[in-house]
C-alpha atoms as an extended CHARMM CRD file, in Angstrom:
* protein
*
       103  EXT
         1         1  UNK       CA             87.1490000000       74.7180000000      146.2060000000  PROA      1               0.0000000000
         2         2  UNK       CA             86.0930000000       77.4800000000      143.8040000000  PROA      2               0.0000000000
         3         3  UNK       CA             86.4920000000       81.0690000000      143.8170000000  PROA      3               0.0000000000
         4         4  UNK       CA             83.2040000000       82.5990000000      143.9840000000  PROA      4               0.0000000000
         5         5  UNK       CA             82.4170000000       85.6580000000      141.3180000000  PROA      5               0.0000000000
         6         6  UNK       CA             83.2010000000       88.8790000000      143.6660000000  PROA      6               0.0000000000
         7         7  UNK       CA             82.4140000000       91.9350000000      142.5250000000  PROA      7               0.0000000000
         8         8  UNK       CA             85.8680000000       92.5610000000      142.9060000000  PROA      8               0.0000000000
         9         9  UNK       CA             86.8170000000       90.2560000000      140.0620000000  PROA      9               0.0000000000
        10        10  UNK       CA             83.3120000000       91.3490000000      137.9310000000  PROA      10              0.0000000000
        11        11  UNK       CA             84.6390000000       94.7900000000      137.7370000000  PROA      11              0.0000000000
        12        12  UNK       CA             87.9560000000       93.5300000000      136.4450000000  PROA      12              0.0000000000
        13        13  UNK       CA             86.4760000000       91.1530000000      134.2680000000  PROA      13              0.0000000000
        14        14  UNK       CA             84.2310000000       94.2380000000      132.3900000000  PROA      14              0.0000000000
        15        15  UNK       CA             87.5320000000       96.2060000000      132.4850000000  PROA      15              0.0000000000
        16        16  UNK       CA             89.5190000000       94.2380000000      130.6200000000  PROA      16              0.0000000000
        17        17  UNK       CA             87.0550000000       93.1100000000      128.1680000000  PROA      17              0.0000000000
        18        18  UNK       CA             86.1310000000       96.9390000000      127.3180000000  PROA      18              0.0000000000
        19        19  UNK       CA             89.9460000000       97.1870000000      126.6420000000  PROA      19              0.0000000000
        20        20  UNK       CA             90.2430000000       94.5250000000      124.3790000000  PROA      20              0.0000000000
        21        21  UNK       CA             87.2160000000       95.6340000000      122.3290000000  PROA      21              0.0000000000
        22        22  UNK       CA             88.7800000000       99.4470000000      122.0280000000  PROA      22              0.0000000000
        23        23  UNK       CA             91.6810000000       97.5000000000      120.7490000000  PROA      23              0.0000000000
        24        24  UNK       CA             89.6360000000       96.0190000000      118.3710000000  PROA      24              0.0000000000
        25        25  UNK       CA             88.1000000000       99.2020000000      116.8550000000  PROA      25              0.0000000000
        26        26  UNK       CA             91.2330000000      100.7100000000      116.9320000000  PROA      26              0.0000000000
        27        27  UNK       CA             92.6390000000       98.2220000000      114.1430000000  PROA      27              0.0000000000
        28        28  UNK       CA             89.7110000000       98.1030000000      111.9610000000  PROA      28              0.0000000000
        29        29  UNK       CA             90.0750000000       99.8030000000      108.5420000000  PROA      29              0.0000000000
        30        30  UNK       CA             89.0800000000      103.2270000000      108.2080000000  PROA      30              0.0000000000
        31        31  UNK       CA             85.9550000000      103.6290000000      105.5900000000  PROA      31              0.0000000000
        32        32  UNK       CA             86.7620000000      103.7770000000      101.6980000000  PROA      32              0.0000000000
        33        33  UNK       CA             85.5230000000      106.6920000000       99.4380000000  PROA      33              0.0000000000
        34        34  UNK       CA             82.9400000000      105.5070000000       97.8020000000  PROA      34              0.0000000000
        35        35  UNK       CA             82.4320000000      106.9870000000       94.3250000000  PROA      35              0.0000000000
        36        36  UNK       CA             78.9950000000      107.3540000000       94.6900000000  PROA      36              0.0000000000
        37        37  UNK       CA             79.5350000000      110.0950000000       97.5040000000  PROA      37              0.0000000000
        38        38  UNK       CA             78.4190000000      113.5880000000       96.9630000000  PROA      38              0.0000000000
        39        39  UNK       CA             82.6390000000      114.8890000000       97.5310000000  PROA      39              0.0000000000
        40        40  UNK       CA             83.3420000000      112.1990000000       95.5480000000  PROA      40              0.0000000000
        41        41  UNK       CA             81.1710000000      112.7430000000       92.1460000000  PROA      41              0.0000000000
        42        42  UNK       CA             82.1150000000      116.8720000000       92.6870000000  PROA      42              0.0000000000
        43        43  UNK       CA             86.0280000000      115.4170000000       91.8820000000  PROA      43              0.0000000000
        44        44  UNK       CA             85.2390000000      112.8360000000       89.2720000000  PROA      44              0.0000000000
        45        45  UNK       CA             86.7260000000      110.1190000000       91.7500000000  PROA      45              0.0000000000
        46        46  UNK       CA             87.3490000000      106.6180000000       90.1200000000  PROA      46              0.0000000000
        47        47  UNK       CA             88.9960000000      103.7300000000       92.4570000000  PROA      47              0.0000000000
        48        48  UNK       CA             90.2550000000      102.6360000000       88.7210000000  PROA      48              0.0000000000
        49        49  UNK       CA             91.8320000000      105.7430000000       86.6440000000  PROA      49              0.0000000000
        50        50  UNK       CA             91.0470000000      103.3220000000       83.8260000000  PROA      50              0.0000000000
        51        51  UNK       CA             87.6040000000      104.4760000000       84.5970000000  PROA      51              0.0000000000
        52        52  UNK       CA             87.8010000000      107.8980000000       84.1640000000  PROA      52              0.0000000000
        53        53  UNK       CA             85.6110000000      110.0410000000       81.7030000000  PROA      53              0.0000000000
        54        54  UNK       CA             88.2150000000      111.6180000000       79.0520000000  PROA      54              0.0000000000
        55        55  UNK       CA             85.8310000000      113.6670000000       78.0430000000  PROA      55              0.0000000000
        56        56  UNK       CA             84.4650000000      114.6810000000       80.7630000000  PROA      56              0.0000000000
        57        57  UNK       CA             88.1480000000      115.4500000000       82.6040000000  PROA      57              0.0000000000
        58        58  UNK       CA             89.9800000000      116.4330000000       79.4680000000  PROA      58              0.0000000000
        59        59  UNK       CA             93.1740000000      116.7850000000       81.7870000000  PROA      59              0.0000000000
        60        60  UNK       CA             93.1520000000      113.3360000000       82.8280000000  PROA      60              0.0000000000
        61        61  UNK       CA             96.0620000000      111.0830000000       81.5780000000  PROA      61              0.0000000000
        62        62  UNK       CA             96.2050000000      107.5750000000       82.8000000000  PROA      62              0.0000000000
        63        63  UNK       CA             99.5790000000      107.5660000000       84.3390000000  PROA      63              0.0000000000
        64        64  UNK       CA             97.7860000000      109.6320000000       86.9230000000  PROA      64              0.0000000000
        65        65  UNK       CA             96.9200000000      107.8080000000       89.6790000000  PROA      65              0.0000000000
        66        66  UNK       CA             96.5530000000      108.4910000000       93.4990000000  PROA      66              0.0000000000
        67        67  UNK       CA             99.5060000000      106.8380000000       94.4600000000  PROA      67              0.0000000000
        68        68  UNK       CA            101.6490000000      109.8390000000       92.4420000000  PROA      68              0.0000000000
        69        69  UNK       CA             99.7020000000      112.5580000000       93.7790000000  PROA      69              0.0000000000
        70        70  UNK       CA            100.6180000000      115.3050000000       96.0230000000  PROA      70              0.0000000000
        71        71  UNK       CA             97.8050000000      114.5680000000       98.2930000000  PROA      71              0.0000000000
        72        72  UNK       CA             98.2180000000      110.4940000000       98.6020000000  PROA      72              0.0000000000
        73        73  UNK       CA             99.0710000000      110.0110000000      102.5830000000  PROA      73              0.0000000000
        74        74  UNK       CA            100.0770000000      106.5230000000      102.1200000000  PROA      74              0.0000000000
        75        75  UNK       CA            103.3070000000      104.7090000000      101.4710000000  PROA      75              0.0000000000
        76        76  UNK       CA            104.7310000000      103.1780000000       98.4390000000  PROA      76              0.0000000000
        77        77  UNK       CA            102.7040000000       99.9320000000       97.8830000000  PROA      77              0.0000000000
        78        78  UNK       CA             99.6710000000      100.9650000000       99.9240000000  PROA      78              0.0000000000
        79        79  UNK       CA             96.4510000000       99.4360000000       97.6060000000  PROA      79              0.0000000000
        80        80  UNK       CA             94.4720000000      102.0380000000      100.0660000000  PROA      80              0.0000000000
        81        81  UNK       CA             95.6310000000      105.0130000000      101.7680000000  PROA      81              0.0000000000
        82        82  UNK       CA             94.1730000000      108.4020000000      102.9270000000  PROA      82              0.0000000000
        83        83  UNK       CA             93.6400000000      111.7570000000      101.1450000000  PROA      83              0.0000000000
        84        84  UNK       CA             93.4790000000      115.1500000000      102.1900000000  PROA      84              0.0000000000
        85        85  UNK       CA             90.8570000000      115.8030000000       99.5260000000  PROA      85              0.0000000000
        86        86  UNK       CA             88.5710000000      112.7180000000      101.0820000000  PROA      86              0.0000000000
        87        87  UNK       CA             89.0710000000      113.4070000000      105.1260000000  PROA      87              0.0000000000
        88        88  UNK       CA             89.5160000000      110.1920000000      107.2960000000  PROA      88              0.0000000000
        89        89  UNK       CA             88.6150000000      108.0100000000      104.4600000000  PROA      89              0.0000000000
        90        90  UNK       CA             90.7250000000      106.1090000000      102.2790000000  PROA      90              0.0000000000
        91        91  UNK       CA             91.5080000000      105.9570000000       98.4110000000  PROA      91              0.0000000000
        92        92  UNK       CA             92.3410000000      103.8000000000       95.9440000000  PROA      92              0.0000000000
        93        93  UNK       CA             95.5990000000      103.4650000000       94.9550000000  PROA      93              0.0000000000
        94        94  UNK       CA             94.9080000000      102.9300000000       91.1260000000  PROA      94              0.0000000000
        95        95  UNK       CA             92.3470000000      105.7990000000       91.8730000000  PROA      95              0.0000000000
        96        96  UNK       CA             92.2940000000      109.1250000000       90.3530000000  PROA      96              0.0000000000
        97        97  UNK       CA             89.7550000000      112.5590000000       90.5940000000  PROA      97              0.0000000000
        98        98  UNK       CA             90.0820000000      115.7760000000       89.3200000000  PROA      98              0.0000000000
        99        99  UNK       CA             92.2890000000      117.6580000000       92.4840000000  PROA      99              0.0000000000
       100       100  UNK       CA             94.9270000000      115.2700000000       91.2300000000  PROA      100             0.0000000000
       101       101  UNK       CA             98.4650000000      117.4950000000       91.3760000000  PROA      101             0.0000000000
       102       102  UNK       CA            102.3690000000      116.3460000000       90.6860000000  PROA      102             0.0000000000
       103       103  UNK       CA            103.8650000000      115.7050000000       93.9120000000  PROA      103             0.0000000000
């Protein structure tokens, strides 16, 4: 014999599904800068420091990088990580833009 579909059991069944999607959303990646942004162009921000104008940032040296900045949030390794110049979302690594400081 079967178990019928109580309402009982529905309301668990909706419950644990809109759990497991939360979950879900919880893990996915946070957004990444992307240089085209309006904060972004204002800093000069390049996901390659390779990238970067020289002329245009004449204080740019390519050993700077986000990962030795002062504002980088991530760890040592990180390929993305987040900024306090760029809010929730995240930053190159190899990046650089013109707020970069010595940490």
């Amino acid at each position: 014999m079967t178990n019928p579909l109580t309402r009982r059991r529905m309301v668990i069944r909706i419950a644990c599904a809109g759990v497991a999607l939360t979950g879900a959303a919880a893990r996915a990646a946070p957004a990444r800068v992307d240089e085209a942004d309006e904060g972004a162009v204002a800093l000069g921000y390049r996901h390659d420091t390779r990238q970067v104008d020289g002329k245009k940032f004449a204080t740019h040296s390519p050993e700077q990088r986000c990962a030795n900045c002062s504002f980088w949030q991530g760890q040592p390794g990180d390929a993305w990580a987040g900024c306090s110049m760029f809010g929730r979302k995240q930053i190159a690594a190899s990046g650089w833009c013109a707020a970069w400081r010595r940490p």
